[in-house]
N, C-alpha and C positions, 0 to 999 in steps of 0.2 A: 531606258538608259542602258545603252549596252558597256559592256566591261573592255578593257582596258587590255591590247597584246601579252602584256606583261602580266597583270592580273589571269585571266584566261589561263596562261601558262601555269601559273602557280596554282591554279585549279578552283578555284575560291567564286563560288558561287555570287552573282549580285545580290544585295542587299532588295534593291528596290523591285528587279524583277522577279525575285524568286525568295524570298525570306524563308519560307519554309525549309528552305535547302540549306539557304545561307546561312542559319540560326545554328542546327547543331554541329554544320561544318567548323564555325566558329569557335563552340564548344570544348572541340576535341583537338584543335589545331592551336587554340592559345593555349591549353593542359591546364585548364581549370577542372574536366573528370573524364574518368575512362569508362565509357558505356560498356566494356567488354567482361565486366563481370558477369557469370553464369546465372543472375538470379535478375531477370526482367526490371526496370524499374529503380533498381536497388545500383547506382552508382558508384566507382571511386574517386575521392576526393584527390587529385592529383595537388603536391604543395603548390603550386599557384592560385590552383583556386580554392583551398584551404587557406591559405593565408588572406585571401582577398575576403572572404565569409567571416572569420576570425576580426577582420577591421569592422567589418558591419554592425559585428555583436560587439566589437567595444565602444564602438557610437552607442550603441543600445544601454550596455551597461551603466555607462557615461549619465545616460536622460534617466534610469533608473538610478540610481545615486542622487541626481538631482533632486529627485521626486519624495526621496524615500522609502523607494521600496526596498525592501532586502532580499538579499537571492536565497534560494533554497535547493533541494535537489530531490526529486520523489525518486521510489524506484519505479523500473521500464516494470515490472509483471502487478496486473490489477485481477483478484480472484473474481472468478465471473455472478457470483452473486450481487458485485456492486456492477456490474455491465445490465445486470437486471432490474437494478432501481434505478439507475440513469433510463432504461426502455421506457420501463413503464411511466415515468414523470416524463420523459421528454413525446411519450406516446398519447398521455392524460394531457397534457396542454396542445398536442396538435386539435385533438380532438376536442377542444373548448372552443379551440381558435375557428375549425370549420363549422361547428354548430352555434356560433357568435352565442355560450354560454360563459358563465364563469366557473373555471377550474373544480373551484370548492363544490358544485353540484352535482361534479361527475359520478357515478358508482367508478368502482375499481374495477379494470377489465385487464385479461390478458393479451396483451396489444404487444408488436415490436415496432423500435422505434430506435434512435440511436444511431447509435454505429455497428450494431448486431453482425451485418452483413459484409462490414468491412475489414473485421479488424483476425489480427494472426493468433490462433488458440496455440496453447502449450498445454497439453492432456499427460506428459510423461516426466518423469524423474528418473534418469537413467533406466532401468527395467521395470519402477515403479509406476503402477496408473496412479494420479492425484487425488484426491480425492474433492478436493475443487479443483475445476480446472481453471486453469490463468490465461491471460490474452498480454499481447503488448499494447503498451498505450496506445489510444488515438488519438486522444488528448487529456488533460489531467485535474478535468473537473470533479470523476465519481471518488479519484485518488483522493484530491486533496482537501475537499469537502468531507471524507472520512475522520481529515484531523482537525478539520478547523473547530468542529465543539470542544476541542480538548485544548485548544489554545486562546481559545476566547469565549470568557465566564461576562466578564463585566465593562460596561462602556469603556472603563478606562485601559482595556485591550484593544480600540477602536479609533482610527482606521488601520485595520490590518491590509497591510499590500506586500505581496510576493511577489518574484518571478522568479523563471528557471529558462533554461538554454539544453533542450535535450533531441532527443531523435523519437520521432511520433512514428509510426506504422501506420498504413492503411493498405486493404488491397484494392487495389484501382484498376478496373478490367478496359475502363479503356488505354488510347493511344499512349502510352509514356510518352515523356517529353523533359529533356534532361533539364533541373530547377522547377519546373513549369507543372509538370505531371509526375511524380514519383512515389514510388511506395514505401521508401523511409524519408524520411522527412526532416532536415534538419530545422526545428523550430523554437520561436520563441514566444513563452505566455507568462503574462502580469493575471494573477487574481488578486482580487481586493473586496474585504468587506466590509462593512458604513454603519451607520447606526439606523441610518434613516433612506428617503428616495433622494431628498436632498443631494446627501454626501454624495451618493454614488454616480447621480448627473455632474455634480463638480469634476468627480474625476473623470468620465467620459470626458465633459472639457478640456480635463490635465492631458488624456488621450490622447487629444488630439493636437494640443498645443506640442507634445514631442513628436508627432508624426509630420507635422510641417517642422520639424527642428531637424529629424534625418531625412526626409526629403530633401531639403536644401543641400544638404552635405553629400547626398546622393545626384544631385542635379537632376533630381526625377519632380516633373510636374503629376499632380494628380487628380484623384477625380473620388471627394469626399461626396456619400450619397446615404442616407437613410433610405435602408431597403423597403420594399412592399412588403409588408404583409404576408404575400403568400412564398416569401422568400425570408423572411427573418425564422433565424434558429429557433423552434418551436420553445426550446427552453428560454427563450429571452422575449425581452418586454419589447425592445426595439433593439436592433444591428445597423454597426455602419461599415459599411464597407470601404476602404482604400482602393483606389484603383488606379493601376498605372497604364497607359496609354501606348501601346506595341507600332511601332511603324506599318503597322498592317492596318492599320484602325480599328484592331480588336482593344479589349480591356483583358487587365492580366489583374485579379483581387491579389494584390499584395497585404494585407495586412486588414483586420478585423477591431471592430468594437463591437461586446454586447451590454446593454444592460439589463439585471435580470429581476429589480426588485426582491420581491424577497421569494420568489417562487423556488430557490434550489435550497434559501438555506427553510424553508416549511418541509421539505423533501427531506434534508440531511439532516436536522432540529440542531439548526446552526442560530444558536440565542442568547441575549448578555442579558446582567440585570441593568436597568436603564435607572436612570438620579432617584426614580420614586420606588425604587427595590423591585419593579416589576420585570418580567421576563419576555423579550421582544427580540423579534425574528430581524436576522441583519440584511442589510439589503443589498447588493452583490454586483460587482462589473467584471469582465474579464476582456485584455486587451489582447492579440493576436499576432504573431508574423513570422514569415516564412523563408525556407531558401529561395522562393521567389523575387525576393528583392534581388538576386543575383539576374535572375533571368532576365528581369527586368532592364537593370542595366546594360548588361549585353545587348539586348533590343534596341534599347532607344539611342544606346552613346555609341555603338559601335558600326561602323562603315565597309566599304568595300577591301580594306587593306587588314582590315581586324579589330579589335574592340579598340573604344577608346574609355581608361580605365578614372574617373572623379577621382582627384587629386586623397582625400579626405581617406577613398577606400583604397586604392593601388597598392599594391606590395611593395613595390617601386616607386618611387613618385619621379625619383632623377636617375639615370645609368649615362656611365659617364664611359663612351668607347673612346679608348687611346689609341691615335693614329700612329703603329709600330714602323719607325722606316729604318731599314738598313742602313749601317754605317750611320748614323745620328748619332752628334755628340746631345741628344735632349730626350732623355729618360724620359718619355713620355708618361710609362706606366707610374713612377714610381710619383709625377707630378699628379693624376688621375688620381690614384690614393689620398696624396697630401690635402685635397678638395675633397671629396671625397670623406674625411677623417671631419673638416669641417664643418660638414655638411651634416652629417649624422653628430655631432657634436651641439646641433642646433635643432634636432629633433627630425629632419628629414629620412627619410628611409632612400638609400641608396647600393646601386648596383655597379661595381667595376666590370666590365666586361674587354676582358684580358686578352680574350682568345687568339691564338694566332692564325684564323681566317679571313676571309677579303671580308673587309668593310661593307658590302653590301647584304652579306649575309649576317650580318650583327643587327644590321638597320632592318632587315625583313622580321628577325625575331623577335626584335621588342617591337614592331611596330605591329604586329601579330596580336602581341600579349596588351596593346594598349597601353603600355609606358608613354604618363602626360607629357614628361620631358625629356628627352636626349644631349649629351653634350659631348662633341666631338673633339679632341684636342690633339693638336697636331704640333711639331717645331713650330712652324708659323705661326700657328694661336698663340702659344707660349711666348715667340718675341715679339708678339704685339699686346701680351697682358691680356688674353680674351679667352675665351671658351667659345665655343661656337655653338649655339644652342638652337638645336629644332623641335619646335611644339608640335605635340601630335596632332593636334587640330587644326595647323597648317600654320606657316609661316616659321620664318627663319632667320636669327641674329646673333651679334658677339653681345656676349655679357661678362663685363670686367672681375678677372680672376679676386682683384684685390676686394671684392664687393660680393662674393661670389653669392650669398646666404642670402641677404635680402634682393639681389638680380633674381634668384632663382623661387625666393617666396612671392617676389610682384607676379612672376611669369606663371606659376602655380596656380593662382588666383585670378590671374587672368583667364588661364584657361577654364578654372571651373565656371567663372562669368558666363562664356562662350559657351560653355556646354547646358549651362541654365538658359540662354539665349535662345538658343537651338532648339531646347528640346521643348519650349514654352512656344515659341513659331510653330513648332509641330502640334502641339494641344489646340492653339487658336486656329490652323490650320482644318483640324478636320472635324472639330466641334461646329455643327451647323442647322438655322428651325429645320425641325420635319414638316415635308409637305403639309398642307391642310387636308381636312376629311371632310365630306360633308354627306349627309342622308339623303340620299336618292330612292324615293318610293319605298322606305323601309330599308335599305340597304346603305352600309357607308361604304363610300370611294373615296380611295385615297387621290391628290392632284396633284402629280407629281411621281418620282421616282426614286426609290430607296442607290442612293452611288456606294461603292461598296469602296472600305477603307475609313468611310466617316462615322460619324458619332452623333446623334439627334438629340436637339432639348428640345422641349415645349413647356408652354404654360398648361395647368392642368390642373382639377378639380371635379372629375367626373370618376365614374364608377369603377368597381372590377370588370364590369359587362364591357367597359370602354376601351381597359386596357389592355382587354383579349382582344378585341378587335383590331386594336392599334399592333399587337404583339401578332398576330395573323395576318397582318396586310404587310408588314414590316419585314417579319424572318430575324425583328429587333429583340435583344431582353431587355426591360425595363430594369435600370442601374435604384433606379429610386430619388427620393428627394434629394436634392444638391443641399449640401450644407448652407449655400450663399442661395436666398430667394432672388426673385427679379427685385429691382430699384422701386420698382412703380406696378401697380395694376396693370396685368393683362388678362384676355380674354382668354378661359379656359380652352382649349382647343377643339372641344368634342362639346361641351354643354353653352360656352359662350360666357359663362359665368365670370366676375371679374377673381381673377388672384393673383397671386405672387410666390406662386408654389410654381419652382421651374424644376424640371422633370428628366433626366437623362437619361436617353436611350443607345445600344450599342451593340454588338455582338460580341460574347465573351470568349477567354479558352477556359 
């Protein structure tokens, strides 16, 4: 699909022929961040897309509140002797997991493991050397597992569920990638801990019922999978991964579940006394997410002209340009306002834009930025009682000034429909089976051809031996089990066996 005289001029990369280009032109051309800081990785939040991140986390806080969890706030510096018992536990359960032992049997080894190799040291105090030295977070389990014996003695402490909204560190040596790949991280984590295995599966369920709750509000389809094995965080029992679906046909992990039993708090001697005065290890989830979710929607909602911004997170939801004509006895602007004043008096978030430039350059900059709605008003609209309103999503109509609140919330809603319509046509689109395999003299051959852009399920019930095979003929990574099995029996794909274990495969970033 080639681009558009106009587009071309404007310089803006296709979306469909070349995304890799088109993604971070995007980026820096709506002034969501300025990749031009001196430090790799490490972005500025420009206010557009600070404000747009900032709507994400109030959805978030929003399903926390419902939930009951209560926010907290750790500090960013963790002394590295607690970086050294997250290694050694998260290095003691790798090694259980590859020697199919159980943990408790292991001796104690000096092993690395962790985030050892990722994360930023801080060795100095002005002239002074530390005497521990400290790292910035990666994430804030070795933190906050430090306090949790100190705030939970007894069941009736229980269930404790936190979260926080802070800026993680890692050093990431491969490609940056603005939201995508970065090495501060703006993110968010729920820890919770339970009495029991019980508790802590319920709340993975709670997990997940808030993750289809900002999903929808995001217009993001997604792709829930229980990882393998040789892909679940060594400190957890089982991880689920979020995944959202890039126009590329890659997968983007937007957001995380672990749950860990009681493996971190045996680790931390994180213990209440239970109804019979006895002393019992609590058993632990922690839920996950990232500035990815930005990236995310750039990807999936946004087109050749520029993002198109889900009603729910937009900074803007309406901007309302006043057609300025000379010599007009009809105050355009001052009519623009008076809407305007309504509008945000009904909860809408609104933009006047005043400027006195051609109209086509007003209409290039929000439609750049992804503004759901526009509303143009001219004399004429005004003696016909209308607004002239264009969706970003295409299409265009008067919507009655005397009406204007509920004209403008149908049209809202409309479009997030659209934008959920779309981007759920695009999931069914390139989710499709993987060719068959079959054993030729000892060898499998794949029948068929890996098309690139799509996504592979199968039915499955066979080995690790099978899945390398499949992950080597493929160039696929295994996403893991889909939350949703097949309906009915099918035949495992490699053994033949019946199940209903459907299996997603993909290429990630």
């Amino acid at each position: 699909m080639s681009q558009g005289h106009g587009k071309a001029k404007r310089g803006i990369p296709s979306k469909i022929d070349n995304f890799n280009e088109w993604y971070p032109f995007m980026v820096e051309a709506a002034e969501l961040v300025d990749k031009r800081y001196p430090i790799k990785g490490m972005d500025v939040w420009r206010p557009y897309g600070w404000k747009t991140m900032k709507l994400i986390d109030a959805l978030t806080h929003s399903e926390m509140e419902r939930t009951d969890h209560e926010e907290v706030r750790f500090p960013l510096l963790i002394p590295e002797n607690l970086l050294e018992k997250e290694n050694s536990l998260v290095a003691k359960l790798k090694r259980a997991r590859e020697e199919g032992v159980d943990v408790e049997d292991l001796r104690e080894e000096d092993e690395e493991g962790g985030f050892k190799k990722e994360v930023y040291w801080v060795k100095h105090a002005g002239d002074n050397d530390l005497d521990i030295p400290m790292f910035l977070r990666p994430t804030s389990e070795t933190a906050m597992y430090t306090m949790f014996p100190l705030w939970i003695r007894s069941h009736k402490d229980l269930p404790l569920k936190v979260y926080q909204t802070v800026n993680t560190f890692r050093y990431e040596t491969k490609q940056t990638r603005s939201f995508i790949r970065v090495r501060e991280i703006h993110f968010f984590e729920a820890h919770t801990a339970h009495a029991d295995e019980d508790g802590a599966s319920r709340q993975i369920v709670e997990d997940l019922e808030i993750v289809n709750n900002l999903m929808h509000d995001l217009c993001l389809p997604v792709i829930k999978a229980k990882r393998p094995v040789w892909d679940t965080f060594p400190g957890a029992w089982y991880t689920i991964g979020i995944d959202a679906i890039m126009p590329n046909g890659r997968t983007l992990q937007v957001a995380s579940c672990h749950h860990y039993r009681d493996q971190w708090a045996k680790a931390f001697d994180i213990t209440y006394e239970n109804l019979d005065a006895q002393q019992q290890h609590c058993h632990q989830t922690t839920y996950g997410m990232s500035e990815r979710l930005l990236g995310a929607i750039v990807g999936m909602h946004g087109d050749d002209n520029g993002l198109i911004m889900p009603p729910a997170i937009a900074p803007y939801q309406v901007v309302i340009c006043p057609m300025i004509k000379k010599n007009s006895d009809v105050d355009t602007v001052a009519i623009s306002n008076d809407i305007a004043k309504q509008l945000r008096a009904n909860g809408l978030r609104v933009k006047v834009d005043s400027r006195d430039i051609r109209a086509g350059q007003k209409y290039y900059d929000w439609e750049i930025k992804g503004v759901p709605l526009r509303l143009d008003i001219g004399p004429r609209d005004v003696a016909q009682g209308t607004a002239f309103a264009c969706r970003r999503t295409g299409g265009k109509l008067p919507l009655p000034i005397d009406d204007i609140v509920n004209a403008c919330r149908t049209v809202l809603n409309e479009i997030s429909d659209e934008l959920r319509l779309r981007s759920n046509a695009h999931m069914d689109d390139v989710i499709q089976p993987l060719p068959t395999f079959e054993e030729v003299d000892g060898t499998w051959v794949m029948n068929g051809e890996i098309e690139d852009g799509k996504i592979y399920e199968m039915a499955f019930d066979g080995t690790d031996s099978h899945a390398e095979v499949i992950e080597r003929a493929t160039s696929l990574n295994f996403l893991g089990d889909a939350t949703e099995d097949y309906e009915e029996d099918r035949p495992c794909h490699m053994t033949g066996q019946m199940t209903r274990r459907r299996i997603l495969l993909a290429k990630t970033y």
